[in-house]
C-alpha positions in Angstrom: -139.3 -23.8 -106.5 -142.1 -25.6 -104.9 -141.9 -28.1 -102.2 -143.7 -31.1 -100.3 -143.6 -33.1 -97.3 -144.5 -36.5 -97.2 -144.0 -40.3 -96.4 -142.2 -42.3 -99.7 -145.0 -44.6 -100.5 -143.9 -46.2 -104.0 -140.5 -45.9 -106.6 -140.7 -47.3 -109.2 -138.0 -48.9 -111.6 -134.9 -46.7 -113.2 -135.4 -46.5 -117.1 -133.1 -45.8 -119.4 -134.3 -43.0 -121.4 -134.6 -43.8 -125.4 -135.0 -41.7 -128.9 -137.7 -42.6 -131.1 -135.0 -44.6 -133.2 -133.9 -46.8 -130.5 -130.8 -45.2 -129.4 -130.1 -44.6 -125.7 -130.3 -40.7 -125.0 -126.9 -39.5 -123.9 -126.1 -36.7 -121.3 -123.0 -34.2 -122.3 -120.7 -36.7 -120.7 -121.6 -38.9 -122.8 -123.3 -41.0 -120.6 -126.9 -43.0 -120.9 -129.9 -40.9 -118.7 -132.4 -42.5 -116.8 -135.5 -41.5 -115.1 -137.4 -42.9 -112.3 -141.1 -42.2 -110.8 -141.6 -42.0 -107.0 -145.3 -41.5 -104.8 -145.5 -39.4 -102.0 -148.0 -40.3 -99.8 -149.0 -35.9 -97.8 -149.5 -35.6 -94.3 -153.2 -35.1 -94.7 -156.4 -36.6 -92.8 -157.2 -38.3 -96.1 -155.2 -40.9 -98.3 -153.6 -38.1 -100.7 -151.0 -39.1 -102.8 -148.4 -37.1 -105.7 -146.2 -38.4 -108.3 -143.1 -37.2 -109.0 -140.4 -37.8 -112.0 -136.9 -37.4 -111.6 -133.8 -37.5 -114.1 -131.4 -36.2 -111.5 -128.5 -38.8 -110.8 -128.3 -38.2 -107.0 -131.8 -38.6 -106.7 -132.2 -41.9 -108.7 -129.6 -43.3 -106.2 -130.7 -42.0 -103.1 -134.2 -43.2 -104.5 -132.3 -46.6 -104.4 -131.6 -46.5 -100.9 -134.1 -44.9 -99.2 -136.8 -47.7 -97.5 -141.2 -47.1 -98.2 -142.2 -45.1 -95.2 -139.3 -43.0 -95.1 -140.5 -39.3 -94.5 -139.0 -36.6 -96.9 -138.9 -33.4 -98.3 -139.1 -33.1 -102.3 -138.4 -29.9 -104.0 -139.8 -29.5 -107.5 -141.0 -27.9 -110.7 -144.8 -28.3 -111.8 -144.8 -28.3 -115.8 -147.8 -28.7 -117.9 -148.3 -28.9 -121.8 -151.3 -29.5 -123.9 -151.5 -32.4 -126.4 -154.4 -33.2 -129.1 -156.4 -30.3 -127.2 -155.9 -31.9 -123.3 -153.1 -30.5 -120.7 -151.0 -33.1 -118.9 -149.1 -31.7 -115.6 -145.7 -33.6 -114.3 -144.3 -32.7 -111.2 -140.3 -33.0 -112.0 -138.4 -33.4 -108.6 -134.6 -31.9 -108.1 -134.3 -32.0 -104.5 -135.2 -34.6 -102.1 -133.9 -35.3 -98.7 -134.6 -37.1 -95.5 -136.5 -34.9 -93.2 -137.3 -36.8 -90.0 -136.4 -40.2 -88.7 -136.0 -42.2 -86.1 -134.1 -42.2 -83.0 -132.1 -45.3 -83.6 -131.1 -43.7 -87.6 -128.9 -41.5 -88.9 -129.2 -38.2 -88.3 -128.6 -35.6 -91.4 -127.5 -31.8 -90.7 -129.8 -29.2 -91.2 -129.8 -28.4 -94.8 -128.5 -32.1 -95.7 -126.1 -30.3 -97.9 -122.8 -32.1 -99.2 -120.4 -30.1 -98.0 -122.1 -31.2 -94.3 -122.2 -34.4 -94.8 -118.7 -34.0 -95.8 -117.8 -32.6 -92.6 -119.8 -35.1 -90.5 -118.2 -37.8 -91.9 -114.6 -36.6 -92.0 -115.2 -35.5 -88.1 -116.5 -39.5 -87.1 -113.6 -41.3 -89.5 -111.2 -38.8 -87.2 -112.1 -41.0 -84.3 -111.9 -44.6 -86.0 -108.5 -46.0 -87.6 -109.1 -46.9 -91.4 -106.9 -49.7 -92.7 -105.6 -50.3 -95.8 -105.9 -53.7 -98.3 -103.3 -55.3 -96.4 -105.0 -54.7 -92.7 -102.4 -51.6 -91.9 -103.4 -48.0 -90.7 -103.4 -45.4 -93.3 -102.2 -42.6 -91.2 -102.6 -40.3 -94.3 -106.7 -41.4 -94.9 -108.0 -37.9 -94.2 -106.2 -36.1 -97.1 -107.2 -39.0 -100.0 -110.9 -37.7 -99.6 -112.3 -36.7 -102.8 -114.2 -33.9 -101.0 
C-alpha cells in the first residue's frame, strides 16, 4: 500500500463503466460500476500534481462531497502494463480520507474508520431528541441504527 498527501485539486465526472458491446459492466450484486478520476495537487515547493482512478463506491461518493482545496490522504496501488511496446502507469486509489481541516469543520477521529464515526455520531444524536414523520420523539431512535 502506498499513500499521498495532498490538496484535492480536480474530480472529475462518475462514468458508468461499459463492455465493448455496449452493455453496462455489472458488479456481483448485480449492480452498474462506475469510475471516477480525481488530482491531487502534493505539498511540494513546485506545482506537482497526481492522478488517481477510483472504482470504489465509498470513494465516488465521498468524492461527491468533498469541496477543491480540501486536504487528504489517498491510499493506493501503482499498476503499470505495456501496450503496442509503451508502458502506461495508473495510480488506482482505495482509501481516501480527510486529513486536516479547519477549525470551524468537522472534525473526523483518528483513523476516520466507520465504526468511529459510528460512535461519534450515535454519542452527539444521544444529546439531541430525533422526531418522527409526525413531529413526535422516537424514544427508541438509538436501536434502529443500521450500524
Amino acid at each position: 500500500m502506498l499513500e499521498i498527501y495532498g490538496k484535492l485539486h480536480e474530480k472529475g465526472e462518475r462514468q458508468e463503466l461499459i463492455k465493448k458491446d455496449g452493455e453496462a459492466v455489472k458488479d456481483h450484486f448485480g449492480r452498474a460500476m462506475e469510475k471516477m478520476n480525481f488530482v491531487i495537487r502534493l505539498k511540494s515547493s513546485k506545482e506537482t500534481y497526481v492522478q488517481f482512478e477510483t472504482m470504489k463506491t465509498d470513494i465516488l461518493n465521498f468524492m461527491g462531497d468533498t469541496a477543491i482545496g480540501t486536504e487528504l490522504r489517498v491510499g493506493f496501488n501503482a499498476e503499470s502494463r505495456k501496450w503496442n511496446d509503451r508502458w502506461f502507469t495508473s495510480l488506482k486509489a482505495f482509501e481516501c480520507e480527510v486529513y486536516k481541516v479547519e477549525e470551524d469543520e468537522l472534525r473526523f477521529p483518528k483513523g476516520n474508520s466507520k465504526e468511529a464515526v459510528a460512535d461519534m455520531m450515535r454519542t452527539d444524536r444521544k444529546n439531541k431528541p430525533l422526531f418522527d414523520n409526525n413531529g413526535d420523539i422516537d424514544d427508541n431512535y438509538d436501536s434502529q441504527l443500521p450500524f
